[in-house]
C-alpha positions in Angstrom: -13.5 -9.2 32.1 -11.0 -12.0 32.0 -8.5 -12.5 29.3 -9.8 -15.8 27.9 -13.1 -13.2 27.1 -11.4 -10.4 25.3 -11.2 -11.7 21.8 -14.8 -13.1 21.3 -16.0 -9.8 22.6 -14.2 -7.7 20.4 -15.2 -10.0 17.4 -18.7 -9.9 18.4 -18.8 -6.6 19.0 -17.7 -6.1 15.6 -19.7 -8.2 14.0 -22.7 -7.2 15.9 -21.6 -3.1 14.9 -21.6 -4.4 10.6 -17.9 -5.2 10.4 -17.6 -8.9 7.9 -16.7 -11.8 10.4 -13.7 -12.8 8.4 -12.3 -9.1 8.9 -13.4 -9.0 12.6 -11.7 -11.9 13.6 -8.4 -10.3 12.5 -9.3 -6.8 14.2 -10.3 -8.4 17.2 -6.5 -9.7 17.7 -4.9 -6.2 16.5 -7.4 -4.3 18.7 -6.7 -6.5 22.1 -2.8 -6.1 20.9 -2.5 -2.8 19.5 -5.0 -0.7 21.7 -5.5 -3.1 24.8 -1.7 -3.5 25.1 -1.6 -7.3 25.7 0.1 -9.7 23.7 -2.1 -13.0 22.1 0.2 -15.4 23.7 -0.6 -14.0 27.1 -4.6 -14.3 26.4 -3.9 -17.9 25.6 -1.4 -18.6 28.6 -3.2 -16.5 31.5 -6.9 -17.3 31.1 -8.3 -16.4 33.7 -6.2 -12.6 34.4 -8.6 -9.7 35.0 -8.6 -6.9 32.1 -7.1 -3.9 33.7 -9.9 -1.5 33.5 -8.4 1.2 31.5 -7.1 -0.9 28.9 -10.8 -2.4 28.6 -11.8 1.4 27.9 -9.4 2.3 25.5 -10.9 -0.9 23.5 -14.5 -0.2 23.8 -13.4 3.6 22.6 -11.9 1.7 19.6 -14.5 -0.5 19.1 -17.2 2.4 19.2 -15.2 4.2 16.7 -14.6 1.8 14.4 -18.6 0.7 13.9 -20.1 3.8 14.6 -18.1 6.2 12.4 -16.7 3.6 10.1 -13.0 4.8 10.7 -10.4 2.1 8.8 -8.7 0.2 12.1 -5.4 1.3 10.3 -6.1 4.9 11.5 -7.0 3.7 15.0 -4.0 1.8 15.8 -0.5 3.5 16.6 1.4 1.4 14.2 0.2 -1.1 11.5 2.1 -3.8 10.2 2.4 -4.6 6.3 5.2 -7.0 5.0 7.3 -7.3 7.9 7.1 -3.3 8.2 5.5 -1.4 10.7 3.8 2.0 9.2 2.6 5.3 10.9 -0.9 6.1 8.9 -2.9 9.0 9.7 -6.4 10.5 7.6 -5.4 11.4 4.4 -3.2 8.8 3.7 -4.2 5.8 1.6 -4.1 2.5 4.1 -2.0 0.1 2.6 -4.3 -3.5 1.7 -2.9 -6.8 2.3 -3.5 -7.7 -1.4 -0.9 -5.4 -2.5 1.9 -7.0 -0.9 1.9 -9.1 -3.9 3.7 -6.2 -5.6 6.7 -6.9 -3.1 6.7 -10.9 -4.1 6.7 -10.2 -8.0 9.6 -7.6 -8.1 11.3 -10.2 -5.4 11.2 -12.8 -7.6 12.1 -10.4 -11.2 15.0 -9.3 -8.8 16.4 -13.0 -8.1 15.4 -14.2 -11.6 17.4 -11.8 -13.6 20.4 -11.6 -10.6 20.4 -8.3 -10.1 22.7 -7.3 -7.3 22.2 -3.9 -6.9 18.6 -3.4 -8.0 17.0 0.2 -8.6 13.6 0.9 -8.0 11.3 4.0 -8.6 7.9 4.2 -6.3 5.5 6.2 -8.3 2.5 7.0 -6.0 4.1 5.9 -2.7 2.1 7.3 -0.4 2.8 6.2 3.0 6.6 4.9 1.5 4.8 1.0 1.9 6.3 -0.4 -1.2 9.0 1.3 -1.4 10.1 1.0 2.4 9.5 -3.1 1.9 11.6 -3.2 -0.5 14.3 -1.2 0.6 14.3 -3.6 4.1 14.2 -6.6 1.7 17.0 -5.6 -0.8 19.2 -3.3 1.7 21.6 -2.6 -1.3 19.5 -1.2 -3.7 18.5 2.3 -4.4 14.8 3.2 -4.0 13.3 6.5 -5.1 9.6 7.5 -4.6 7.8 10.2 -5.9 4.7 11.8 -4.0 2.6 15.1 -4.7 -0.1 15.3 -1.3 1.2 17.7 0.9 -0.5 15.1 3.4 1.1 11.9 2.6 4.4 13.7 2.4 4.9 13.9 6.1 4.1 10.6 7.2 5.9 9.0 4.4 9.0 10.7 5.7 7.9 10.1 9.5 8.1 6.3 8.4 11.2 6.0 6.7 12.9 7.3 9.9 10.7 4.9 11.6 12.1 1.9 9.2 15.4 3.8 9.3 16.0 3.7 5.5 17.0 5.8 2.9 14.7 6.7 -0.2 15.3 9.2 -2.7 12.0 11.2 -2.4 10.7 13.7 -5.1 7.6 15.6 -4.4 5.8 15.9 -7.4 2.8 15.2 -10.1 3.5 11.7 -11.9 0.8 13.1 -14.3 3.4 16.1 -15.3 6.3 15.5 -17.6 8.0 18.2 -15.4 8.4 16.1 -12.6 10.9 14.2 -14.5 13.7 16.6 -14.6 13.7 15.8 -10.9 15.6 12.7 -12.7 18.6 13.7 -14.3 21.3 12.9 -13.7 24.8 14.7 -13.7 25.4 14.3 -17.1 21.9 15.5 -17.9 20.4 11.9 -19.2 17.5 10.7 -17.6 18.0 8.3 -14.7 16.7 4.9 -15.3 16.0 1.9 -13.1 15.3 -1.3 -13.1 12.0 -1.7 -11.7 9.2 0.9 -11.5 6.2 -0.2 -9.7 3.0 2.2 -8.8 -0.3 1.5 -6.6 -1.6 4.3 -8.5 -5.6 5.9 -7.6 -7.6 3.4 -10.0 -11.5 4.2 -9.5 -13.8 5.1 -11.3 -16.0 7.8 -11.3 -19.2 6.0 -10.3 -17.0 3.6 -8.0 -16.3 7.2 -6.2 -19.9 7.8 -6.3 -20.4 4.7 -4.5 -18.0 4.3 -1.5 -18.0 2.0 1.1 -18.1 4.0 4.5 -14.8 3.0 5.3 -13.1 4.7 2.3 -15.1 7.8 2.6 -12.2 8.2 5.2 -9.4 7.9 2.8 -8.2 10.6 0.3 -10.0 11.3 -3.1 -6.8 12.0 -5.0 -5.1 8.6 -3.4 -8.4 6.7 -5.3 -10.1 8.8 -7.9 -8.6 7.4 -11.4 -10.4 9.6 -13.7 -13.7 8.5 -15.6 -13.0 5.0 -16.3 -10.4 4.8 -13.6 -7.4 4.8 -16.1 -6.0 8.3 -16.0 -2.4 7.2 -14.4 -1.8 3.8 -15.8 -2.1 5.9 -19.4 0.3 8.9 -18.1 2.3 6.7 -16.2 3.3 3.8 -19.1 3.9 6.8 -21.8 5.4 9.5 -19.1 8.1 7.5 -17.4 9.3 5.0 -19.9 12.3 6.6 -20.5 13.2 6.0 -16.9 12.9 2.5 -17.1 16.2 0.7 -18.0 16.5 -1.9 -21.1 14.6 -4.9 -20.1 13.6 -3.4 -17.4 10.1 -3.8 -15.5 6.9 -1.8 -14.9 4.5 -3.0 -12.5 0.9 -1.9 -11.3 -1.9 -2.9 -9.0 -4.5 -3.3 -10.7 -8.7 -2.8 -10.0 -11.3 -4.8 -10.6 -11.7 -5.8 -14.5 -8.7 -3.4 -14.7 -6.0 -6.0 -16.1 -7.3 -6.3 -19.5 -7.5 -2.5 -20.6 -4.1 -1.9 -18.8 -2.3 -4.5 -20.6 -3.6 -3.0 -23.9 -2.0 0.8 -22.4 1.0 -1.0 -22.2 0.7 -2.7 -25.4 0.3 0.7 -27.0 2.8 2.5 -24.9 5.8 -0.6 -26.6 6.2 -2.6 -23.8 6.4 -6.5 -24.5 6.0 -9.8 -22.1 2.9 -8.5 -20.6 1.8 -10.6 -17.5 -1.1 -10.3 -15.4 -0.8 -11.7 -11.7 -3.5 -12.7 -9.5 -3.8 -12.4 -5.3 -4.6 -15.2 -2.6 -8.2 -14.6 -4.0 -7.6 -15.4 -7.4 -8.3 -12.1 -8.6 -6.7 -9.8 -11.1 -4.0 -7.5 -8.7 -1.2 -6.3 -10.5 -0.2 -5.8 -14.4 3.3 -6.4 -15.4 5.5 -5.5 -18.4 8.7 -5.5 -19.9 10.5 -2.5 -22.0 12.8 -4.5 -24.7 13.3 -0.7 -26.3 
């Protein structure tokens, strides 16, 4: 197979194996990158090069996997890259979505807004360290903490911060549990507080659980299982950890579908003020923000 061959292939294998044209498109280039080990701009500028034949294998192996057992491409690749940072993710561990880098570009802009120099930020939820590694790469003076509780997310998130070579403050614990906020303390026994906390916390619902896509059937239940009506941690969360959050401080989510409305009035009740909701590139409800004037 020559090189000027390799991306429609991929694509229409893809496509051909259930995957949505406008995703396979963008597989097909990570795949021929990532797993077949050659660089776009050397498709486009050697046309007519032969495939080596074991890289040609290692794609179809890909490929195969990907359609046939609905594995998320995130899991196949060695490395994926989200906002300008490259992440080890492994089963267990929630993949991190391209919509939720708008979390990174609305506590970037509260950051230079207000003209904070030295901005702290608390991760609750961080799973593979995403959110909390961007930020850290983006705002190298601040101080990031993250707080975790699966023993299976725990490892890679430390696997990539040495990978990003950054330093977070990690606490392993429930977000759910008041307890896991004497982890914050600080030496003269007051609770820490920061300027920014921000959570991608698990938001479905018990019949969205019910009724999985194949490819998420491959992700952890406690990374997406909300409770019920999906709400559990955006309740525990906005009452739990609001003495962390500084004076004018803000509290950010990601949001679900038809979320935005019930977890502004959580906040509402919990006392924050200046509630804002934020949409992706789709136009659709992401992320919930809020102020605490207390």
């Amino acid at each position: 197979m020559l090189y000027s061959e390799l991306l429609p292939y991929i694509e229409n294998k893809l496509v051909s194996g259930g995957i949505p044209k406008t995703d396979a498109k963008a597989e097909a280039r990570i795949i021929a990158s990532d797993i077949g080990e050659i660089q776009i701009g050397a498709l486009l500028a050697n046309p007519n090069t032969e495939i080596v034949s074991g890289r040609l294998n290692a794609i179809n192996k890909t490929i195969n996997t990907r359609i046939f057992e609905r594995v998320p491409l995130q899991y196949l690749v060695p490395m994926w890259e989200w906002h300008n940072i490259k992440l080890k993710l492994v089963t267990g561990v929630l993949c991190p979505r391209q919509e939720t880098e708008i979390l990174i570009d609305i506590i970037a802009d509260f950051i230079k807004e207000k003209g904070i120099e030295k901005p702290s930020i608390l991760d609750l939820c961080t799973g593979s360290g995403n959110i909390a590694i961007a930020l850290k790469k983006m705002f190298p003076e601040s101080t990031v903490a993250a707080v975790e509780n699966s023993t299976l997310a725990i490892p890679t998130f430390k696997f990539n911060c040495n990978y990003n070579n950054v330093e977070i403050n990690f606490v392993s614990g429930s977000v759910l549990e008041q307890s896991t906020l004497v982890k914050f303390i600080d030496r003269h026994g007051a609770p820490m507080a920061f300027d920014i906390i921000v959570s991608n916390p698990p938001y479905l619902t018990k019949l969205e659980m019910n009724t999985l896509q194949p490819e998420l059937k491959h992700e952890p239940d406690v990374a997406l299982y909300g409770g019920i009506d999906g709400l559990d941690f955006y309740r525990s969360i906005s009452a739990i950890w609001k003495e962390n959050l500084k004076k004018d401080g803000m509290i950010l989510y990601e949001v679900g579908q038809e979320q935005a409305k019930e977890v502004r009035r959580i906040l509402n009740k919990a006392g924050y003020k200046d509630l804002k909701t934020h949409q992706d590139m789709m136009d659709n409800d992401r992320a919930v923000s809020a102020i605490n004037r207390e």
